[in-house]
N, C-alpha and C positions, 0 to 999 in steps of 0.2 A: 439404504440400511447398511449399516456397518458389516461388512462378512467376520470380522474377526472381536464380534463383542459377545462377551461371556466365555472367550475362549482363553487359555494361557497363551502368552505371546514369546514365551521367553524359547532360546535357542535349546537348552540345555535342561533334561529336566534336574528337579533339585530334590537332593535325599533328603531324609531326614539325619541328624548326626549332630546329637546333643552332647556335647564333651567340653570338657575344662580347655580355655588355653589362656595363651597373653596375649600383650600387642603393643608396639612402640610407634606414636606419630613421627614423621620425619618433619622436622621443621621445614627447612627447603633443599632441594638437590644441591644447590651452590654452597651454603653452609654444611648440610652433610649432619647436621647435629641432627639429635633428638629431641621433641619439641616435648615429650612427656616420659615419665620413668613407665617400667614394664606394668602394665595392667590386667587386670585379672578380669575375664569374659566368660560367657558360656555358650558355646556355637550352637546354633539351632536346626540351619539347614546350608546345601552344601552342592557344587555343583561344579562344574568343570568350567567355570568362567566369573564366578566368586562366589558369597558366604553370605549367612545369614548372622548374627550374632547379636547377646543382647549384655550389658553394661551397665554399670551405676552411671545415675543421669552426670554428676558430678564428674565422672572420667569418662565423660564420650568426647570423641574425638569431631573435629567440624568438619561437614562437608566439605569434598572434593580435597580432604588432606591424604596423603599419602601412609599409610601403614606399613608395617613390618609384624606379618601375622607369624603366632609360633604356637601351630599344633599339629595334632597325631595325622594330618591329613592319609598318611600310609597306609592306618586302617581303612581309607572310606572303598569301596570299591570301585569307585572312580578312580584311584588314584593315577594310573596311567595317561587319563582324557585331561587330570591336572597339569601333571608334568610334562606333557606333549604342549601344550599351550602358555600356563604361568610362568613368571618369571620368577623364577626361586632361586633365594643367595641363602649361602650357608643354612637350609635344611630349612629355608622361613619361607611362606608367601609374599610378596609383595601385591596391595591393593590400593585400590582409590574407594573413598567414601562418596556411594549414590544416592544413598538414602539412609537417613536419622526419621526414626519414627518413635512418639510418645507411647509407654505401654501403660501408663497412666498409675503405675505401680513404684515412681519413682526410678523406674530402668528404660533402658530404650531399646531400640531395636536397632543396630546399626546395618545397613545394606552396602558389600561392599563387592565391588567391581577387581578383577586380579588384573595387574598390568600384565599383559602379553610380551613373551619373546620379542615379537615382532613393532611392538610399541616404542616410538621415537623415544621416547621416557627411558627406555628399559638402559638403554647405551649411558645414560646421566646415572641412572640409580648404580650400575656397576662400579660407576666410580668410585660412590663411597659403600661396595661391600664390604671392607675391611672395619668400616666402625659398627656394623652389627653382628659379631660374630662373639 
């Protein structure tokens, strides 16, 4: 028998923290561009190692593409357990998409993963912190 079914597996528990924000895809780290104009989201939940968020189906961004998220994360009371771990340029999160889910509502659910300090990633994305600011 499974010991961990029915139980939450995740490291981090996740708030609640329904709030306005945006968010820009990166096209790729070597181009450095933006693959879509800023997008308008509403975060759902929220946790010291990524976000919950949900989108018009039409502007979800695809799996395992990289974000440029922009919101109040300073309210949540996590904030600390954020910024000890994500990797934040110019006052933004940066994440990876783990999961796109249908809400059957014509919006989605986007699940998204924050790149860590410590993430091989993080040294590439630095590169181009000058073209999201």
């Amino acid at each position: 028998m499974n010991e961990f079914a029915g139980k939450d597996k995740r490291e981090f528990f996740r708030y609640a923290y329904n709030k306005p924000m945006e968010y820009n895809s990166l096209d790729t780290i070597k181009s450095g561009k933006f693959a879509s104009k800023l997008v308008s989201a509403m975060s759902k939940n929220l946790s010291a190692s990524g976000i919950l968020f949900t989108t018009g189906a039409l502007n979800a961004p695809a799996i395992a593409s990289l974000l440029v998220l922009n919101l109040d994360y300073r309210t949540a009371s996590i904030c600390k357990e954020i910024e000890k771990r994500a990797l934040i340029l110019d006052n933004k999160l940066v994440g990876r998409v783990v999961r796109i889910e249908d809400n059957g509502d014509d919006t989605l659910g986007i699940g998204v993963a924050f790149v860590t300090k410590s993430d091989p990633l993080a040294k590439d994305i630095k590169n181009i912190e000058s073209l999201i600011k």
